[in-house]
N, C-alpha and C positions, 0 to 999 in steps of 0.2 A: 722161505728158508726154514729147513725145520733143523730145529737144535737137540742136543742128547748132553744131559749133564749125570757122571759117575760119583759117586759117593759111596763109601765105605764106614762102617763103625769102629775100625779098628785099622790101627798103622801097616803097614805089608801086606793089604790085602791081597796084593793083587790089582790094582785097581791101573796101572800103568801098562802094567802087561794086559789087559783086557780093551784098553782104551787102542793100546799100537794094533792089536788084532783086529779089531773093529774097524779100524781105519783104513788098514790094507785091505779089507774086503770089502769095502765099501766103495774103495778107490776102482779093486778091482774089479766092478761092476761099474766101472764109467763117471760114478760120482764127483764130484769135486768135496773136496775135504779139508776142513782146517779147522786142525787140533789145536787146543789154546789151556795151557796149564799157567793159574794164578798163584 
């Protein structure tokens, strides 16, 4: 199971919008996916 964790130094980075894109192309390539925000 390989994991990807996103970090950012600064608030709005971008870091949501980068996570949802990442997903759907990943998804889109057959992956199974699950995104998990704490």
């Amino acid at each position: 199971m390989a994991r990807i964790f996103i970090s950012a130094t600064h608030k709005s980075s971008g870091k949501t919008t980068l996570s949802i894109g990442l997903c759907a192309a990943l998804h889109a390539q057959g992956l199974r996916v699950q995104p998990f925000k704490k």
